[in-house]
N, C-alpha and C positions, 0 to 999 in steps of 0.2 A: 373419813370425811363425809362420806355419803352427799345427802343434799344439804345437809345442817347449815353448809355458809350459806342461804337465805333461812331469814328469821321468820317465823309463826308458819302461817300454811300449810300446817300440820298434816291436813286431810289432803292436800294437793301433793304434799312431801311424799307423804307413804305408799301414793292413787302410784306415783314414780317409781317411786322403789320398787313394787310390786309388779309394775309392767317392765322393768327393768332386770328383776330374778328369771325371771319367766321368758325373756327375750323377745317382749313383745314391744317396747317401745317404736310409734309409730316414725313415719317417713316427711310429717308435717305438723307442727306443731303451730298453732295460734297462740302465742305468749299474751297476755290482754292486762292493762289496770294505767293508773294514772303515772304523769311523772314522780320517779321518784318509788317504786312500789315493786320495784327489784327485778324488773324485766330483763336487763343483761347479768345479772346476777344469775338468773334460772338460765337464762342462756346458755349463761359459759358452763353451768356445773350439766344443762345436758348434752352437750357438743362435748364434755369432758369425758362423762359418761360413754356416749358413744365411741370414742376413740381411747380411752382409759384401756393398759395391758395388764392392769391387776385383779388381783381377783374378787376383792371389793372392791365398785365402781361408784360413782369415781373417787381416787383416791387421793388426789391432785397431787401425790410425789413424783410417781413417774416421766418418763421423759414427755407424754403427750397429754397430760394432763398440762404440766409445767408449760407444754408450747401453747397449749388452748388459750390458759389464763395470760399467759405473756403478750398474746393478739399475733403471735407470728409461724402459730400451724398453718403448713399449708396446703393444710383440708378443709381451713374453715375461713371462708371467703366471705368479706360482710360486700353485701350491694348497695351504692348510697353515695351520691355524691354530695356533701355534706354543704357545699358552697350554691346548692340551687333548690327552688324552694319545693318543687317535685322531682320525682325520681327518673332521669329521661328512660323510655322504653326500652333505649340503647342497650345501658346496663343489664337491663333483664334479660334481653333476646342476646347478649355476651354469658350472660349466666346459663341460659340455657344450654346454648352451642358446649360451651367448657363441661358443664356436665355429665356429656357423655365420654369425657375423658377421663379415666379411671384415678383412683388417689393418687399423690405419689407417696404417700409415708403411713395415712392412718387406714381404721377400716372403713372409716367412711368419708362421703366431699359433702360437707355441710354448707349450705350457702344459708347467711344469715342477714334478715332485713330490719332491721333494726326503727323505721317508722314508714311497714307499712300501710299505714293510713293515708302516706303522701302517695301513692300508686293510682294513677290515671287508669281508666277503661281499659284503656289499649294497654297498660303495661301489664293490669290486672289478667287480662285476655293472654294474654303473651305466657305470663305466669302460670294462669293454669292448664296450657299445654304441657308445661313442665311435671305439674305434680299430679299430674291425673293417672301417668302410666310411669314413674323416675327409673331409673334402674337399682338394682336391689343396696346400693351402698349411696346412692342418692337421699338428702334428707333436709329439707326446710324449717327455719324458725324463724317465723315472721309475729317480728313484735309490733305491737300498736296500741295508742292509748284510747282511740275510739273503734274496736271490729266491728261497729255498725257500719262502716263505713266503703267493707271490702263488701265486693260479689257475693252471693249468696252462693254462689257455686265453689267461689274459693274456700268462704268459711266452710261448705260441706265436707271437703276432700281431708279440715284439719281436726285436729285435738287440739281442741280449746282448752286453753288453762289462763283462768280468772284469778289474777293476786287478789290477798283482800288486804284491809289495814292491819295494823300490829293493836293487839290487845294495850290498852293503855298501862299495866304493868311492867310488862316487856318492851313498850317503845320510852316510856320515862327510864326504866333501867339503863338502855340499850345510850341514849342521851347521856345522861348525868357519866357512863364513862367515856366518851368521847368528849364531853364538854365540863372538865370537873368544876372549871372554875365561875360557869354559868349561874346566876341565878336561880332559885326556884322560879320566881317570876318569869322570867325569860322562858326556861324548859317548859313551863304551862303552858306559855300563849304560842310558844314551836310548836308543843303535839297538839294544839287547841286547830289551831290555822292551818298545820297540816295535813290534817283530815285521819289520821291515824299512820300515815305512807314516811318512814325511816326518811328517804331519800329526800323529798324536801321539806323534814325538818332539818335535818341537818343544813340545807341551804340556807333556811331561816336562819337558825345560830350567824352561822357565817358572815351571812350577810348583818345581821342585827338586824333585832324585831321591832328598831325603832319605825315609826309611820312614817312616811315622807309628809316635807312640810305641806304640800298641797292638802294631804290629808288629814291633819291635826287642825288645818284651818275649815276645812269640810266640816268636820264632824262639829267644827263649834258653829257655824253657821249655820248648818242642816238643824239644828237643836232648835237655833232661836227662830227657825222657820222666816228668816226675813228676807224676801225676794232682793233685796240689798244688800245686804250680808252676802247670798250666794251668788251676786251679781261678781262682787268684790273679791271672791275667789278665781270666778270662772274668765274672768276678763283676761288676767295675766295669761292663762292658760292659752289665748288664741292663737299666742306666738309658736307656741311648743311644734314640734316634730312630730306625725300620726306614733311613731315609733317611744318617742316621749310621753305621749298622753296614755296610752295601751295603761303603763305599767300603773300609773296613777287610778284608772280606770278599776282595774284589776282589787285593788286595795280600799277602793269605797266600796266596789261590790262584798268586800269581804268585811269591813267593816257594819253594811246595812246589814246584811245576812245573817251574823252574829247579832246584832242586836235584835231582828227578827226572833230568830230562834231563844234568844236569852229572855224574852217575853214567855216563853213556853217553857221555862224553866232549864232549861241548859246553860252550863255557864258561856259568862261570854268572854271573849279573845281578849280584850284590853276593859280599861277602866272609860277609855271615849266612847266604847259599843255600850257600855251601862248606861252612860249618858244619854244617848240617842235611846234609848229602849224605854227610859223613863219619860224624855218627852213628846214622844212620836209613838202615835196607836200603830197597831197592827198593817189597816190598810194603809197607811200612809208609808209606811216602812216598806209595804209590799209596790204600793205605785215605783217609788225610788229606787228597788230592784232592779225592776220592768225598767224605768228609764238608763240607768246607767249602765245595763244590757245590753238596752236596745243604740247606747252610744259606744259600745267594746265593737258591735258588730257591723257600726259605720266605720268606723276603724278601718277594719280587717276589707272594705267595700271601698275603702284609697277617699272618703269623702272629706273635704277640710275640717282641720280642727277649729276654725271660727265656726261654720257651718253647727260640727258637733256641739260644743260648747255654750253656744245660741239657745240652740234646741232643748241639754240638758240644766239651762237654768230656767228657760219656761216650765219646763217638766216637774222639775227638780221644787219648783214655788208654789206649784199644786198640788204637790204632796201635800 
């Protein structure tokens, strides 16, 4: 088995294997890349590896490979309470104390953080009493999609390891048999809007890569550039939910963006990003970026969605 169950990564697969023959794999690991780009995947196969009893590691038959992957070894302890939108400190200063209690089954007590990026000052503080000095069977993996985010003292103490995307050969292959009966169409604009990351394309399929209707009406209003046209979009939207508009939000930026780049010769996501690419220069596509950014991050700021919606049809008509 080795690391092979995460796909491409090639140069990061074997950087492992390698500290892994040699028995140097470290005591803290910075798992790093976007949703979707295999972070519990590497997880599990190195919390495998470290507690694997065979002689090639990991080999996921075994009885502690088999508990890692099942989520009920209990050496490997995820910290996270999943119902709050940061990680209380509680947890961590619990994680630390237990630490110094020895395994009960494998060779090591793995505590695994699965986002953290959501990790406050103080929990971050808290945490790196832990891994500064661990004891010898003590061993962290803290996953995150943004490690700019962590202490600079925390990111010093780890081994960073950077997923990247899947080569567009490998991620269409890797697609078309998970999804036999998908369109070509469909599996393009998956690995196009994906960014190259397995994990959400696959969500894309699932979901279907149709546009939500707010956004099929965007893109044909954003074309004909008419401040009433986008008015007549963005009005219905006052009622929406901050929670309702995100996702909306989300899916123009990706639509502008595409057409953006489909200007410079990259293809684009759908046949509406063509649209908009043809009738909208450069800057104007780049203003409309800037504004439906700059309304994702009133959002995330609790500001109303009349307020936002206001703001990005002025914005949106000086494009």
């Amino acid at each position: 088995m080795g690391f092979d169950a995460l796909l491409g990564n090639d140069a990061l697969k074997q950087r492992l294997s390698v500290a892994l023959s040699r028995g140097q794999l470290s005591h803290c690991y910075l798992i790093s890349g976007p949703a979707g780009s295999g972070k519990h995947t590497l997880a599990r196969l190195l919390a495998s590896a470290m507690q694997c009893t065979s002689a090639s590691r990991p080999c996921g038959q075994c009885a502690q490979c088999r508990k890692v992957w099942s989520g009920i070894h209990p050496d490997v302890i995820t910290v996270d309470d999943p119902e709050k939108k940061g990680i209380p400190v509680k947890l961590v200063r619990d994680a630390c104390a237990d630490l110094y209690v020895r395994p009960n089954e494998g060779a090591k007590k793995i505590y695994l953080f699965p986002r953290a990026q959501d990790l406050n000052a103080q929990g971050q503080n808290a945490l790196l009493k832990c891994i500064e000095e661990p004891p010898a069977y003590g061993v962290f993996l803290l996953l995150t999609e943004h490690a700019e985010q962590l202490l600079p003292t925390i990111r010093s103490r780890c081994v960073e390891l950077r997923l990247s995307p899947l080569g567009d050969d490998l991620l269409q292959r890797e697609l078309a048999a998970r999804f036999p009966d998908a369109s070509p169409d469909a599996l393009r604009s998956a690995m196009l809007r994906s960014g190259g990351y397995l994990g959400q394309a696959i969500d894309l399929l699932r979901e279907g890569s149709e546009l939500l209707p707010q956004s099929k009406a965007f893109a044909e209003a954003f074309c004909t550039g008419s401040a009433g046209d986008l008015l007549r979009v963005l009005a219905p939207m006052e009622r929406l939910k901050r929670e309702q508009l995100r996702p909306i939000l989300l899916q123009w930026t990706e639509l502008l963006s595409s057409a953006l780049a489909s200007r410079s010769g990259l293809p684009a996501i759908s046949p509406e990003c063509n649209r908009i690419a043809q009738r909208r220069t450069d800057t104007q596509l780049l203003h409309a970026v800037q504004a439906v950014q700059h309304a994702i991050s009133l959002t995330d700021a609790n500001v109303g969605t009349a307020h936002i919606c206001g703001m990005l049809c002025v914005r949106l008509s000086e494009a």
